[in-house]
MARVO-774284 format. One record per residue (C-alpha): residue in three letters; residue number from 0; x, y, z. Coordinates in Angstrom, 1 decimal. Last residue first. Example, Ala and Ser with C-alpha at 12.3 -4.5 7.8 and 13.67 -1.06 7.14 Angstrom:
2
NODE   res     n       px       py       pz
NODE   ser     1     13.7     -1.1      7.1
NODE   ala     0     12.3     -4.5      7.8
END
This chain:
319
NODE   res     n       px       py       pz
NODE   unk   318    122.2    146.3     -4.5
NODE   unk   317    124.3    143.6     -2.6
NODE   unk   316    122.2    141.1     -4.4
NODE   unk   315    122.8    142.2     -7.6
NODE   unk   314    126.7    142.6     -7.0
NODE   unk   313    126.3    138.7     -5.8
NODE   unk   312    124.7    137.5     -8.8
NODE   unk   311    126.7    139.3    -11.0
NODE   unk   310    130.0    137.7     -9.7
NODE   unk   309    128.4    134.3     -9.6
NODE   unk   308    127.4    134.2    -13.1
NODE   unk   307    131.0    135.3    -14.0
NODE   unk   306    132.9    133.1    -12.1
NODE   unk   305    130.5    130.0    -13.2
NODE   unk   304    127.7    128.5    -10.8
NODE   unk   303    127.6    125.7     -8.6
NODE   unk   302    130.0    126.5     -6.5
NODE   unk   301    132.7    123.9     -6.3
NODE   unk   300    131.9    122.0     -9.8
NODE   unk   299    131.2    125.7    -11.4
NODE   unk   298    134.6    127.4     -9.9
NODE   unk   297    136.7    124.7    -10.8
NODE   unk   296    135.8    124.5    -14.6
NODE   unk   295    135.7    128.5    -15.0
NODE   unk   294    138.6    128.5    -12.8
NODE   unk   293    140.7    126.4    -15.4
NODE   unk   292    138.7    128.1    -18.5
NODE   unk   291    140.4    131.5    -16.9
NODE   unk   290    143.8    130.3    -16.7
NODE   unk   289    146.8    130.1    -13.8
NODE   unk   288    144.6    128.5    -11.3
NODE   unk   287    146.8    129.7     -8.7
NODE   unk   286    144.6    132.4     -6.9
NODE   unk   285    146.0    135.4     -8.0
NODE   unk   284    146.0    134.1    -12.3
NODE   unk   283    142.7    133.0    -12.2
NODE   unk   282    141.3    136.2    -10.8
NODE   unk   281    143.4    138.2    -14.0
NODE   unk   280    141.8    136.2    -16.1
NODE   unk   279    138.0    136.2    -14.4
NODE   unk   278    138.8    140.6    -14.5
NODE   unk   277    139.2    142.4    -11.3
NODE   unk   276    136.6    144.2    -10.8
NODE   unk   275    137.1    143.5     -6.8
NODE   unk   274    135.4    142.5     -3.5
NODE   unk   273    132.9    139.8     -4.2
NODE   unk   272    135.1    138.4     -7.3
NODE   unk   271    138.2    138.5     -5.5
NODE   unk   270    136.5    137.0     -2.4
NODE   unk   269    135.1    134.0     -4.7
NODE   unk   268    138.6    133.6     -5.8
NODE   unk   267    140.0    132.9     -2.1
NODE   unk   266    137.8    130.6     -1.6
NODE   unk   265    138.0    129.1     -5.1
NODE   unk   264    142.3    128.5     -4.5
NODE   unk   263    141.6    127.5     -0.6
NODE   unk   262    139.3    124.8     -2.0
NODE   unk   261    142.1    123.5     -4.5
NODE   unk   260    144.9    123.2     -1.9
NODE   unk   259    142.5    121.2      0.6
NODE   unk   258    141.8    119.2     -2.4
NODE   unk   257    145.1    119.1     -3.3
NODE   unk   256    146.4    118.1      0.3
NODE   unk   255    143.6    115.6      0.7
NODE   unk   254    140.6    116.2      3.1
NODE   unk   253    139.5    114.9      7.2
NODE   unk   252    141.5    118.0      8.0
NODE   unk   251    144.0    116.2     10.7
NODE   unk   250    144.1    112.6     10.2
NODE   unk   249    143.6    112.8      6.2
NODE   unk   248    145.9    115.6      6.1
NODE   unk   247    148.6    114.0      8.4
NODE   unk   246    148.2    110.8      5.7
NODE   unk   245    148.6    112.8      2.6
NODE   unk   244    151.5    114.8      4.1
NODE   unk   243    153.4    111.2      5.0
NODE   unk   242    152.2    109.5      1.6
NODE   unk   241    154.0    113.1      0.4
NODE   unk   240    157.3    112.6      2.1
NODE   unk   239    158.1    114.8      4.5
NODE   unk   238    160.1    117.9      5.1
NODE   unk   237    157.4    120.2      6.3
NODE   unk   236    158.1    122.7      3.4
NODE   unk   235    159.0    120.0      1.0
NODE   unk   234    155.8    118.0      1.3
NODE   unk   233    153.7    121.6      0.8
NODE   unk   232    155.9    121.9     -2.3
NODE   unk   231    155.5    118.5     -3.5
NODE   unk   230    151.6    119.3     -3.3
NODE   unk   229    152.2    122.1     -5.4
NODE   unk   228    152.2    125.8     -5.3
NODE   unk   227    152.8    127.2     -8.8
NODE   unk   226    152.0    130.6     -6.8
NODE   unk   225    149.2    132.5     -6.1
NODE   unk   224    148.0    130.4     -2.9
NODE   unk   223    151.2    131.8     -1.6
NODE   unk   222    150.2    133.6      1.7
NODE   unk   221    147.4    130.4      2.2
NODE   unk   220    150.4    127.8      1.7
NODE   unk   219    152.2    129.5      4.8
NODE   unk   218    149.7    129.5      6.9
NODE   unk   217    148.2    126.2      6.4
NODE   unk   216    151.9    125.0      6.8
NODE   unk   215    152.1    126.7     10.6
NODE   unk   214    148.9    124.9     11.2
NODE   unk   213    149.3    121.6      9.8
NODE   unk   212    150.5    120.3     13.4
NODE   unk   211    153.0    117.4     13.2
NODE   unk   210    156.0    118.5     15.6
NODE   unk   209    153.0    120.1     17.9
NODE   unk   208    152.0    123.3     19.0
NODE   unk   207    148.7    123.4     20.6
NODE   unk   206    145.4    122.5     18.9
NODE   unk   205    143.0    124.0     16.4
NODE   unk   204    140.6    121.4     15.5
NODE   unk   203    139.8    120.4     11.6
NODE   unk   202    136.4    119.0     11.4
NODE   unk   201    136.0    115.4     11.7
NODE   unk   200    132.1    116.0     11.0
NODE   unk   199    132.4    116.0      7.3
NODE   unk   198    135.4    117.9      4.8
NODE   unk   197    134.6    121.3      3.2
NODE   unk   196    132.8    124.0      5.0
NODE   unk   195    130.7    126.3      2.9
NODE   unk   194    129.3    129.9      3.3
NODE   unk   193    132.1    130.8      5.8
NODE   unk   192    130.3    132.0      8.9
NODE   unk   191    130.6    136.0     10.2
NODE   unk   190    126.6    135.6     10.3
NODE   unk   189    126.8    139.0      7.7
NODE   unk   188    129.2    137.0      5.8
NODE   unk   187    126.8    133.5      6.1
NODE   unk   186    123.6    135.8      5.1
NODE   unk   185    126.1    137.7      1.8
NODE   unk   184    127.2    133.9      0.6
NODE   unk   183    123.9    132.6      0.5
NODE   unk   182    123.2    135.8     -1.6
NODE   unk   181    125.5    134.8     -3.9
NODE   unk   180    124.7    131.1     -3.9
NODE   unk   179    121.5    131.9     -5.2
NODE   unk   178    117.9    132.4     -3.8
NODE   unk   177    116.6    129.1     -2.4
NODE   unk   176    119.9    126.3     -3.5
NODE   unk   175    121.9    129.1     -2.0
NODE   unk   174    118.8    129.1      1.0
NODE   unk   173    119.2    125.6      1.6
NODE   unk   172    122.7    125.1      1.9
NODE   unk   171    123.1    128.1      4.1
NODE   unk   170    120.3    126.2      6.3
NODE   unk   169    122.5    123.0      5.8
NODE   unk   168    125.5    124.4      7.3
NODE   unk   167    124.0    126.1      9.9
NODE   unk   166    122.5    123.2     10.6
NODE   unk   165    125.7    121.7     10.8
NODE   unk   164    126.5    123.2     14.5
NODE   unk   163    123.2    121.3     15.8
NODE   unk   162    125.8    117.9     14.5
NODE   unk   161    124.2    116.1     11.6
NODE   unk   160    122.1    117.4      9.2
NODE   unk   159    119.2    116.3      7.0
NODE   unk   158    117.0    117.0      4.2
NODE   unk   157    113.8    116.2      2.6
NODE   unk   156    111.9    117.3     -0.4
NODE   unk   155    115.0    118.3     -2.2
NODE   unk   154    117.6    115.0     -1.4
NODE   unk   153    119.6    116.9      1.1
NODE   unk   152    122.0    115.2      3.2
NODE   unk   151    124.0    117.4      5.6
NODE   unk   150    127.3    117.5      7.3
NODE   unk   149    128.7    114.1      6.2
NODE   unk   148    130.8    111.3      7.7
NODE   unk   147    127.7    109.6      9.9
NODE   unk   146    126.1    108.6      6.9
NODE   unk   145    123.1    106.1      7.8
NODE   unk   144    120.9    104.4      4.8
NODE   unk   143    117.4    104.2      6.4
NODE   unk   142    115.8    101.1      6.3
NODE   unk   141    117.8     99.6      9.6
NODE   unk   140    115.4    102.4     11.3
NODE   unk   139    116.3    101.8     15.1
NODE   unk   138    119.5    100.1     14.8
NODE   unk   137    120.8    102.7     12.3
NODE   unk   136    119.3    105.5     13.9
NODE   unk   135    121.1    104.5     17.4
NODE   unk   134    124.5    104.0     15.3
NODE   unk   133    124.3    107.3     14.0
NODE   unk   132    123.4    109.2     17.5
NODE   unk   131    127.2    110.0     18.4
NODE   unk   130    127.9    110.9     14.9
NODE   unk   129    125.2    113.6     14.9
NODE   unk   128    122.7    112.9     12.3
NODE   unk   127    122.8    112.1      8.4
NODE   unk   126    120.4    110.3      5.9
NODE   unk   125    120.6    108.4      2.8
NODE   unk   124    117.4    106.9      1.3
NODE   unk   123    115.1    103.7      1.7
NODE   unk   122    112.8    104.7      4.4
NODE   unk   121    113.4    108.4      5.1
NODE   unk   120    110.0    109.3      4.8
NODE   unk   119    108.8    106.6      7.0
NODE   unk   118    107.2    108.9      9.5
NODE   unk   117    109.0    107.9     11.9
NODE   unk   116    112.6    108.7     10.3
NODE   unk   115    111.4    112.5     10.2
NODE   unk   114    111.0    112.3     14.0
NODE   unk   113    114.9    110.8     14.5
NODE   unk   112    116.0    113.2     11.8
NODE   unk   111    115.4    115.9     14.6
NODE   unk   110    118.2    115.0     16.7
NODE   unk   109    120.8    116.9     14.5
NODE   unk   108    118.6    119.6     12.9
NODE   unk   107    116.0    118.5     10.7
NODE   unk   106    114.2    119.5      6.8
NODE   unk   105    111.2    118.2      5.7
NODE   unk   104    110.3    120.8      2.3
NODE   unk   103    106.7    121.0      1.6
NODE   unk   102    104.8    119.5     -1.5
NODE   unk   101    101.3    118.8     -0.6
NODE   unk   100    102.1    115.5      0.6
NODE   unk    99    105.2    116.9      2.9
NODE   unk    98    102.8    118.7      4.8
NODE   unk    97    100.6    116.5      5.4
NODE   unk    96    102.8    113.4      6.1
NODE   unk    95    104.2    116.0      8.9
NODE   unk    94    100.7    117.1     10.4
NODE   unk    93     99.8    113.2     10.4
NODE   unk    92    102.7    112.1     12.3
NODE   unk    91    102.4    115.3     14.6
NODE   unk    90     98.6    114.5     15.5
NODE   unk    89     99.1    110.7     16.0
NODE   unk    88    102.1    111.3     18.4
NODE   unk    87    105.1    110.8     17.2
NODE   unk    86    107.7    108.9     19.8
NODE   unk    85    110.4    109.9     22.0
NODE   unk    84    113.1    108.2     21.7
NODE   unk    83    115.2    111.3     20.6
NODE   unk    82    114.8    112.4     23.8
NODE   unk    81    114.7    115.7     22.7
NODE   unk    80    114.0    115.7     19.2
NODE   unk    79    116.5    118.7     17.3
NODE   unk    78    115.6    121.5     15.5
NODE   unk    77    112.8    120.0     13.4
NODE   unk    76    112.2    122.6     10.2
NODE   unk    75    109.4    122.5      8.4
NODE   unk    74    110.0    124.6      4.7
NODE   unk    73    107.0    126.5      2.8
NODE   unk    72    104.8    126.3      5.6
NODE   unk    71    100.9    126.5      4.7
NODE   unk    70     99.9    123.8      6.8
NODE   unk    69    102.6    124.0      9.0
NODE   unk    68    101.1    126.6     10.7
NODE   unk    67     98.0    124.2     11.7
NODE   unk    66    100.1    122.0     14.3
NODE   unk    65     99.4    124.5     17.2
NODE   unk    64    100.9    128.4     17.1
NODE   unk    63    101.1    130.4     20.4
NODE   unk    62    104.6    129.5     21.6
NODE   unk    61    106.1    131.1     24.7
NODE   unk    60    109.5    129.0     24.8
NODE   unk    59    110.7    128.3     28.6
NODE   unk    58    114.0    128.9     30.4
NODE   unk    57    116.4    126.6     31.4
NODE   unk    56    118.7    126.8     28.2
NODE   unk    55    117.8    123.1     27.5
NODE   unk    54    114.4    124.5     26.8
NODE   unk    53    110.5    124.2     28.2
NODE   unk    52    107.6    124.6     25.5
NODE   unk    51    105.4    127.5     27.3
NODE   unk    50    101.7    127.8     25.8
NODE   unk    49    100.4    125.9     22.5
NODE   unk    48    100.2    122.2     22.3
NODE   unk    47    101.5    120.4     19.4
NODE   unk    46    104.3    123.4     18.5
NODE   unk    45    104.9    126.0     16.1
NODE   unk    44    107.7    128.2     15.5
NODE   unk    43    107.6    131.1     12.9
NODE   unk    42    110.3    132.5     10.3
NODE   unk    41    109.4    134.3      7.0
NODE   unk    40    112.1    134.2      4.8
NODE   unk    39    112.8    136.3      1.3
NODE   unk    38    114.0    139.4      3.2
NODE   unk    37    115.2    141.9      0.3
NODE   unk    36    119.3    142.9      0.6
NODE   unk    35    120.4    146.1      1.5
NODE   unk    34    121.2    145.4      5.1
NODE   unk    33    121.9    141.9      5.6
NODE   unk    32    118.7    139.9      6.2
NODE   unk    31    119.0    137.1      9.1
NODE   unk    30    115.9    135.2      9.6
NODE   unk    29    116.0    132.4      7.5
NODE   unk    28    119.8    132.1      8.7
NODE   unk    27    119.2    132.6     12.4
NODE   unk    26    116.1    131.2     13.2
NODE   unk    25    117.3    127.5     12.0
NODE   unk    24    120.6    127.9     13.8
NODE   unk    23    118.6    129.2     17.0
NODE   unk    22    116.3    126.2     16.8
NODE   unk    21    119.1    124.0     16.9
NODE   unk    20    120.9    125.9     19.6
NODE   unk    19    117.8    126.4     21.8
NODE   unk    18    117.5    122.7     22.1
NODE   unk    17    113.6    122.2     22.9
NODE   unk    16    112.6    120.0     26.2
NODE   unk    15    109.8    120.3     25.2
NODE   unk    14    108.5    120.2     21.6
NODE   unk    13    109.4    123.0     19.0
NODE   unk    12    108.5    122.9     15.1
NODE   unk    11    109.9    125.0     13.4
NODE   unk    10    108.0    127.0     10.7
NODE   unk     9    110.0    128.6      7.4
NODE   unk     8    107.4    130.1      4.8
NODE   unk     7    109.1    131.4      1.7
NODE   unk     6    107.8    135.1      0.8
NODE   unk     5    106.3    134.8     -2.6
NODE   unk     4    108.5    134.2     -6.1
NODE   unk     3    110.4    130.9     -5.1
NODE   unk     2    112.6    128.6     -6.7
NODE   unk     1    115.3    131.8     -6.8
NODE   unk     0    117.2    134.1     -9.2
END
């Protein structure tokens, strides 16, 4: 089911001061197993000078591994580059270009793209960071193509993520792309995380009540995802027009009503086909999509694999 046949080498590397919240999203999906799956991660932090690495937490790393164990990593992760104006040394430069020369996958966390930039891998190609940092790597690396909207970028030998809290998202990313989406799925249910987050870094925030808060309509659509809900019908319930719905999406969930409509509708399939033997007819049918080639279609562009395929692949994992 997966790229890789051995265990898959994941090694951070750490530099004081380290963010323990990047490096903690990194350790946390490659190391999380759910019970009764196989562990296909091994997770180790390395860092230029071996001894205690200091952390935003207040409290110092004890890291015993130099530069070396990325030698024979799989995936180098850089969770976070604290300042992110610090420069490469010599030794890090080198131990990165090496890496990535003999086919190793770059991937950072939020601050981290600012190392990757210096080493010119990024020179010429999309990357993301935190939207507060995005104009800093633009002026700093005008070669790099900036997109401060998106979670991640991944272009398979190197990827990025914005905000420490997209990580996550890239991690899952990585290890659906890794082992399947299935078991991607079963690591972000165990981390009580959805596997996917639509939309970029203008994530949806839960507010107080308000006379144009989505929340009560969110509600509402989500109990009738079943129906021949439409986006008149989500107009009508708020009594607006739909330019008026379209806009207080776009300001609020960063997404259109359908699309928002349409990611609900595989959500809520994907945990039909996790949690039931209900038939790809019959899962069409709950969610709204009223036929099975209709979900087949949506299901594969959303997930990446078809209702079926994605069914079996997460009962084998589970097993």
């Amino acid at each position: 089911m997966g790229y890789f046949l051995a265990m898959h080498r994941v090694v951070a590397l750490v530099r004081p001061v380290q963010s323990t919240f990047a490096l903690g999203c990194a350790a946390e999906v490659f190391g999380t197993v759910p019970p009764g799956t196989p562990r296909h991660y091994e997770f180790e932090v390395c860092t230029e000078r071996p001894g205690q690495v200091s952390t935003s937490a207040g409290y110092a790393l004890s890291v015993s591994r130099d530069l070396s164990a990325l030698d024979s990593a799989d995936t180098v992760v850089i969770p976070g580059w604290a300042p992110v104006e610090a420069p490469l040394s010599a030794r890090v430069h080198r131990a990165l270009l090496r890496a990535h020369a003999r086919g190793a996958r770059l991937v950072t966390i939020c601050g981290g793209v600012f190392a990757l930039a210096r080493t010119g891998l990024l020179d010429g190609r999309s990357a993301t960071t935190h939207w507060a940092r995005a104009e800093q790597l633009r002026q700093e690396f005008p070669r790099v193509r900036v997109d401060a909207e998106v979670l991640y970028v991944d272009h398979g030998d190197v990827a990025t993520s914005a905000g420490a809290g997209a990580g996550i998202d890239l991690c899952l990313h990585l290890v659906g792309k890794d082992h399947g989406v299935a078991h991607a799925a079963l690591v972000a249910r165990y981390m009580v995380m959805p596997p996917h987050r639509g939309g970029g870094q203008t994530q949806p925030v839960l507010t107080g009540p308000a006379t144009d808060s989505l929340d009560g309509l969110l509600v509402w659509a989500e109990a009738r995802l079943g129906t021949a809900l439409s986006v008149g019908d989500l107009a009508a319930y708020l009594h607006v027009s739909p330019r008026t719905l379209a806009r207080r999406f776009a300001e609020q969930l960063d997404t259109s009503p359908g699309a928002w409509l349409l990611s609900r509708r595989v959500a809520q399939a994907r945990t039909l086909l996790e949690e039931t033997d209900l038939s790809v007819e019959v899962v069409a049918v709950r969610v709204g999509l009223t036929s099975a080639a209709n979900l087949r279609r949506r299901f594969r562009a959303r997930v990446g694999a078809t209702p079926g395929a994605y069914r079996r692949a997460f009962r084998g994992s589970a097993t």
